[in-house]
DSSP file (Angstrom, degrees, kcal/mol; ACC not computed):
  #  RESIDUE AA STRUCTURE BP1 BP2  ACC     N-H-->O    O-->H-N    N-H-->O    O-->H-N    TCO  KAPPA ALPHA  PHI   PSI    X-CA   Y-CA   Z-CA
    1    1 A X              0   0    0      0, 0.0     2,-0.4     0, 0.0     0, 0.0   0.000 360.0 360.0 360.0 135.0    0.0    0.0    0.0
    2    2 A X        -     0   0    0      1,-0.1     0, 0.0     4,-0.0     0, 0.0  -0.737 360.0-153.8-122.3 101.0    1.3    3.0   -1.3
    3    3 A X     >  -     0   0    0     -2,-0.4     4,-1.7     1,-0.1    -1,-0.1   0.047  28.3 -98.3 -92.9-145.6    1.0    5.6    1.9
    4    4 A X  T  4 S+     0   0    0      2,-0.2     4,-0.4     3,-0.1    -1,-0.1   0.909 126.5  50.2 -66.7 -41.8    0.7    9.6    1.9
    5    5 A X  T  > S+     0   0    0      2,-0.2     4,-2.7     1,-0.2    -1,-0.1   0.951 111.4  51.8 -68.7 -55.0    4.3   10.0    2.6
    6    6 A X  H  > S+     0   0    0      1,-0.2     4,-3.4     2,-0.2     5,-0.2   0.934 105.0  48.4 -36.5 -70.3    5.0    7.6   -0.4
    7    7 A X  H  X S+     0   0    0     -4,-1.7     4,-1.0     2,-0.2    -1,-0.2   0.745 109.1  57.8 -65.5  -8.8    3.1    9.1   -3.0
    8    8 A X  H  > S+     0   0    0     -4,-0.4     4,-2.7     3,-0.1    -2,-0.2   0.954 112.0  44.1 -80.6 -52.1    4.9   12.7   -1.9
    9    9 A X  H  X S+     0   0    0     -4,-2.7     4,-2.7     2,-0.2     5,-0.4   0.954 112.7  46.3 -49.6 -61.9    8.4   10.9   -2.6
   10   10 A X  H  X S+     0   0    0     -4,-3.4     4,-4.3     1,-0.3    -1,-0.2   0.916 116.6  51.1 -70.1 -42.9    7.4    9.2   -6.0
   11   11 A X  H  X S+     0   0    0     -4,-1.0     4,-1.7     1,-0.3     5,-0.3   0.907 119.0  35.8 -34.8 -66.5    5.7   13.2   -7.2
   12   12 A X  H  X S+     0   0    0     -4,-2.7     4,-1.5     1,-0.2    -1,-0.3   0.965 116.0  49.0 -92.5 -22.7    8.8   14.9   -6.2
   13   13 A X  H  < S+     0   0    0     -4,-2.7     3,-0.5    -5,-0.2     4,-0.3   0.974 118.7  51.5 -40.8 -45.1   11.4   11.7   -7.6
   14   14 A X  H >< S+     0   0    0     -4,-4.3     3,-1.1    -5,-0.4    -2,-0.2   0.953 108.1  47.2 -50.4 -61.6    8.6   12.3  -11.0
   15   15 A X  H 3< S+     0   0    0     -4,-1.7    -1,-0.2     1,-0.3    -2,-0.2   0.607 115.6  50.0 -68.5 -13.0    9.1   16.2  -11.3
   16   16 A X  T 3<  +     0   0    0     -4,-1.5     2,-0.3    -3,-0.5    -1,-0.3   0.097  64.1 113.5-133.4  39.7   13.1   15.7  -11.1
   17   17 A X    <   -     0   0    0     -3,-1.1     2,-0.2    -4,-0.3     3,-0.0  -0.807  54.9-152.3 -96.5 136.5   14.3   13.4  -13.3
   18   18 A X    >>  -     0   0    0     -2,-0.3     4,-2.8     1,-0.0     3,-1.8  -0.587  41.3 -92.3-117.6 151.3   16.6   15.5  -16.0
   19   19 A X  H >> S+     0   0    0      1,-0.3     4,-2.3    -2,-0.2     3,-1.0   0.951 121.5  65.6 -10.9 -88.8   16.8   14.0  -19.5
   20   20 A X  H 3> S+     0   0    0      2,-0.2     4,-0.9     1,-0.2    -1,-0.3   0.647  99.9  51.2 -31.3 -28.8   20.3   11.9  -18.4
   21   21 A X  H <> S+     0   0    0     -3,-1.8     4,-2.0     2,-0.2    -1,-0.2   0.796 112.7  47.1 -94.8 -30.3   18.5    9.8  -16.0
   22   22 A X  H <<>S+     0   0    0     -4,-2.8     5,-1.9    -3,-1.0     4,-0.5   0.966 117.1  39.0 -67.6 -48.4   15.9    9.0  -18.8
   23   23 A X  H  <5S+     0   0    0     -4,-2.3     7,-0.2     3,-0.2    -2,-0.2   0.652 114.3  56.7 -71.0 -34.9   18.4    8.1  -21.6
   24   24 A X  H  <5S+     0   0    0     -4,-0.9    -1,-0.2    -5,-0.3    -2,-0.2   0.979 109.5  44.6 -65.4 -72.2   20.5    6.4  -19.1
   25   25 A X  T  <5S-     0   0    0     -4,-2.0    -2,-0.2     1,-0.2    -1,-0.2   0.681 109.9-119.6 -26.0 -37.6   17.6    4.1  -18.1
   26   26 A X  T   5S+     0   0    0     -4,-0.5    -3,-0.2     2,-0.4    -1,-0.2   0.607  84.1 125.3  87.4   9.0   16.6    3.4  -21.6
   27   27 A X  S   <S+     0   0    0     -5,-1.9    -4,-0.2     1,-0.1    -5,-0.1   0.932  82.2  16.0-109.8 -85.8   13.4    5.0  -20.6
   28   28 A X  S    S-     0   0    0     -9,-0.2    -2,-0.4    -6,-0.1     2,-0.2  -0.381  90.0 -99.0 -68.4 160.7   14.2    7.5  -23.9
   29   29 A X        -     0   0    0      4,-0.2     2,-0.1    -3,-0.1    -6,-0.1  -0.704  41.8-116.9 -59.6 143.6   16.5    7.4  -26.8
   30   30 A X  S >  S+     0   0    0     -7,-0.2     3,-0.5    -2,-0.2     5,-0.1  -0.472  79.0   7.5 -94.4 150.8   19.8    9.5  -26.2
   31   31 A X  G >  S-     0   0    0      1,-0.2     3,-3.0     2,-0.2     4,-0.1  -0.095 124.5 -22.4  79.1-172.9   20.1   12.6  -28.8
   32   32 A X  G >  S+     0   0    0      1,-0.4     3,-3.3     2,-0.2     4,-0.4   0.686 126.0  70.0 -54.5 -22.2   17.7   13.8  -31.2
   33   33 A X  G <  S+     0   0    0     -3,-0.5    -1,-0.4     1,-0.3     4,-0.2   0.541 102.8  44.9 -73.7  -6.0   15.9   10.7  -31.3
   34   34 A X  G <> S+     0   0    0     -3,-3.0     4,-2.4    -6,-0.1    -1,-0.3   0.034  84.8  98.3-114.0  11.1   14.7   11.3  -27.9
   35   35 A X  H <> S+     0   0    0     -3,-3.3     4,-1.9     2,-0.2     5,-0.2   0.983  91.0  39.9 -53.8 -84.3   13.8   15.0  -28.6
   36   36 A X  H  > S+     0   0    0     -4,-0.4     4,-1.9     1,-0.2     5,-0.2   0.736 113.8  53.8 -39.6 -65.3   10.2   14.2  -29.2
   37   37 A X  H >> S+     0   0    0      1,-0.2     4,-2.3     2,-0.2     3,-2.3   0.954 120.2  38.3 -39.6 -75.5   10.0   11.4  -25.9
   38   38 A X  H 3< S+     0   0    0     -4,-2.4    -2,-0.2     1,-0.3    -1,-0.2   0.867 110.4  52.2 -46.7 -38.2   11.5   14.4  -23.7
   39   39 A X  H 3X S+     0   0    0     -4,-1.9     4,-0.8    -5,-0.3     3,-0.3   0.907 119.1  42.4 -70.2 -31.6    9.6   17.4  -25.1
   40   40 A X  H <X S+     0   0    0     -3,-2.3     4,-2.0    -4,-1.9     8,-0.5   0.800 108.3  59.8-109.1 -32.8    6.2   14.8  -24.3
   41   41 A X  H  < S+     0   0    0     -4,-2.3    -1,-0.3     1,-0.2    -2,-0.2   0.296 114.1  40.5 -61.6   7.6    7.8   13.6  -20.6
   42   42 A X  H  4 S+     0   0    0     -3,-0.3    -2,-0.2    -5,-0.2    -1,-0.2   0.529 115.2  43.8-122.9 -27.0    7.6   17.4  -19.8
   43   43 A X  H  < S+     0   0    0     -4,-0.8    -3,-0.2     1,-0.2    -2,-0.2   0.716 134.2   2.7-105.8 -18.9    4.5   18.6  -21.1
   44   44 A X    >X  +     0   0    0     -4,-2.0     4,-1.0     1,-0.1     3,-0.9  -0.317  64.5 176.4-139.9  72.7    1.8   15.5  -20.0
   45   45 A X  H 3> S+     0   0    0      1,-0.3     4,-0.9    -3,-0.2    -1,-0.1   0.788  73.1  67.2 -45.5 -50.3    3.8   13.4  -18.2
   46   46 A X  H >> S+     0   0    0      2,-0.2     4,-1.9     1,-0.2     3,-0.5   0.807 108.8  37.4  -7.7 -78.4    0.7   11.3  -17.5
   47   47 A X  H <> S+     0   0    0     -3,-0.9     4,-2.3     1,-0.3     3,-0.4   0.975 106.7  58.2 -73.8 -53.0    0.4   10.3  -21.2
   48   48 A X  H 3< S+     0   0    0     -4,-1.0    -1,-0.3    -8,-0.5    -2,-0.2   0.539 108.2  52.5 -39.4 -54.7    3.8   10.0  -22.0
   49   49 A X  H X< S+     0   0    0     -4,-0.9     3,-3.2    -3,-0.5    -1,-0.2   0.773 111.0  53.4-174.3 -74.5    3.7    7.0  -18.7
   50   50 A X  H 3< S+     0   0    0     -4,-1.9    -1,-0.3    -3,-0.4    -2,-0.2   0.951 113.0  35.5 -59.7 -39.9    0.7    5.4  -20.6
   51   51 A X  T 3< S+     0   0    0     -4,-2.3    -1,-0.3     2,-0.0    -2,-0.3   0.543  82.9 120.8-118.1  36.8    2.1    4.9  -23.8
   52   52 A X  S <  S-     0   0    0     -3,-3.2     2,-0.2    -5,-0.3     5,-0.1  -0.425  77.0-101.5 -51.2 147.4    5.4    4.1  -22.8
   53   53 A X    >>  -     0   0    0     -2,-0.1     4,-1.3     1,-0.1     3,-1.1  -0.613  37.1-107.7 -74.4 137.2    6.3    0.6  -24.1
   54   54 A X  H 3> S+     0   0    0     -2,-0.2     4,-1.7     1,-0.2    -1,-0.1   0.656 119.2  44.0 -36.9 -43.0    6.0   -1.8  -21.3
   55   55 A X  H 3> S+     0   0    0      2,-0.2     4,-1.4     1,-0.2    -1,-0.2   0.843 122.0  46.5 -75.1 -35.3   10.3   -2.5  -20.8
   56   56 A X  H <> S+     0   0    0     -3,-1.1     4,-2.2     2,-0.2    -2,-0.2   0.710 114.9  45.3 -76.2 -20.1   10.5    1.5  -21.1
   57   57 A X  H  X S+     0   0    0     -4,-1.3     4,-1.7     1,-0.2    -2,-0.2   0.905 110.8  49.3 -92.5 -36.8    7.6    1.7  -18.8
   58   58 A X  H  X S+     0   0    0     -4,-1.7     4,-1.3     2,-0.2    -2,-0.2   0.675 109.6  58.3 -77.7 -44.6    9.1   -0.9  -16.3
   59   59 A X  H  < S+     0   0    0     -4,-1.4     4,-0.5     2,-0.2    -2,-0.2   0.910 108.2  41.0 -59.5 -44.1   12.5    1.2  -16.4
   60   60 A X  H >X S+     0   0    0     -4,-2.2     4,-2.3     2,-0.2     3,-1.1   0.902 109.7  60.0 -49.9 -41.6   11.1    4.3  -15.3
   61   61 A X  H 3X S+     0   0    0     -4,-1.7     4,-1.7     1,-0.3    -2,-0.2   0.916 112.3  42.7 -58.8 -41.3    9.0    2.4  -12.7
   62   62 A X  H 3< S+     0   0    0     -4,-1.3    -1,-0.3     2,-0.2    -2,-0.2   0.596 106.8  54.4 -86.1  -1.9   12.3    1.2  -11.3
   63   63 A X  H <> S+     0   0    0     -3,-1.1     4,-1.7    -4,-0.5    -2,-0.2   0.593 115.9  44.8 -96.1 -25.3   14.5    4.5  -11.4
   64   64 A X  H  X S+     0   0    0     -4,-2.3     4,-2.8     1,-0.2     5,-0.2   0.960 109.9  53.5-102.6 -34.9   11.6    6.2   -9.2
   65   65 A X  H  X S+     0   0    0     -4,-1.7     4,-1.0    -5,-0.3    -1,-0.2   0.680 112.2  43.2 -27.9 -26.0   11.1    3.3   -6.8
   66   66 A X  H  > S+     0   0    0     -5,-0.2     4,-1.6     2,-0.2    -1,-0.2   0.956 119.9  45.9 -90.9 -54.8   14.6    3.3   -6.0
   67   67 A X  H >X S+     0   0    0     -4,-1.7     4,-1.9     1,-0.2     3,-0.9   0.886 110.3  50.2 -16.5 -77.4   14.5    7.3   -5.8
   68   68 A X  H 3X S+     0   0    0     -4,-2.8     4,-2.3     1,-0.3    -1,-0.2   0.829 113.4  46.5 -66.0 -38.0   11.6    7.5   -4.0
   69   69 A X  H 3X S+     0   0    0     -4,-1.0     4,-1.0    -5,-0.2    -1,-0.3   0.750 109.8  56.9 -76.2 -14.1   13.1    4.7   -1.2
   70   70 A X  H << S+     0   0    0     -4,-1.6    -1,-0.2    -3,-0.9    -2,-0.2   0.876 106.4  44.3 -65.8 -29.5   16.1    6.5   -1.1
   71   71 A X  H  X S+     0   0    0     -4,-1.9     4,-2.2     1,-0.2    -2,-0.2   0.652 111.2  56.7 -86.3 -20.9   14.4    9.6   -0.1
   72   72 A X  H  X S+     0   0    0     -4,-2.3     4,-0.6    -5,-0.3    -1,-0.2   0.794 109.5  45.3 -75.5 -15.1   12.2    7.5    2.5
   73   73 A X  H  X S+     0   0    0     -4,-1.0     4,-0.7     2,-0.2    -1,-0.2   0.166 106.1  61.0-104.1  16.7   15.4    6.3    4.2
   74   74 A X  H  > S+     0   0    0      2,-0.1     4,-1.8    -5,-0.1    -2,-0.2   0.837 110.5  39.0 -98.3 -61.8   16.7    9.8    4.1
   75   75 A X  H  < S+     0   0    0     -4,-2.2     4,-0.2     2,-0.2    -2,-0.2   0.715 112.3  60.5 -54.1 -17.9   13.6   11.1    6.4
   76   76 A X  H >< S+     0   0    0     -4,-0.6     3,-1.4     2,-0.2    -1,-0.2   0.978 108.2  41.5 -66.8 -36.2   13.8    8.0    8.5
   77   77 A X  H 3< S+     0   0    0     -4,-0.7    -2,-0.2     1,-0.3    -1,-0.2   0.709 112.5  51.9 -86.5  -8.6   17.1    8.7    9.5
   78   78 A X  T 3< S+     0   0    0     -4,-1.8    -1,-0.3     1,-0.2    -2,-0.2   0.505 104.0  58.0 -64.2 -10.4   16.6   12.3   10.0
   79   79 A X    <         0   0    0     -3,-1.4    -2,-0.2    -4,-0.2    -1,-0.2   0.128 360.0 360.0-108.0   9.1   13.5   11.8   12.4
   80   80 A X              0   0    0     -5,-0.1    -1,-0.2     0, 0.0    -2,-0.1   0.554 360.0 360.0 -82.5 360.0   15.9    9.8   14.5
């Protein structure tokens, strides 16, 4: 279950992924060919998401999962 805290981590992991982290992933293609993919991750992210290709879709899914638990083990050990 996905809590309050959670969905604040994956939102701000979403808004701050740069280009490099996509291209790196495989999530886009690097260089012009990934103009289009980037120009459409920044103006509806939403649909770009949906009609990402499943392996592209499944990469992203794992670059903000990792994000987003890095940044939860970042607040745990600061509320310590």
């Amino acid at each position: 279950m996905i809590t309050g805290t959670d969905l604040l981590h994956i939102s701000l992991v979403r808004i701050n992924l740069d280009r490099t982290d996509l291209e790196r992933a495989g999530v886009i293609d690097s260089g012009e060919r990934g103009d289009k993919a980037w120009s459409n991750f920044g103006t509806d992210m939403d649909t770009f998401i949906r009609k990402l290709a499943a392996p592209r879709r499944d990469a992203l899914a794992s670059i903000i999962s990792r994000r987003a638990a890095a940044m939860a083990n970042v607040n745990r050990a600061e509320a310590r």
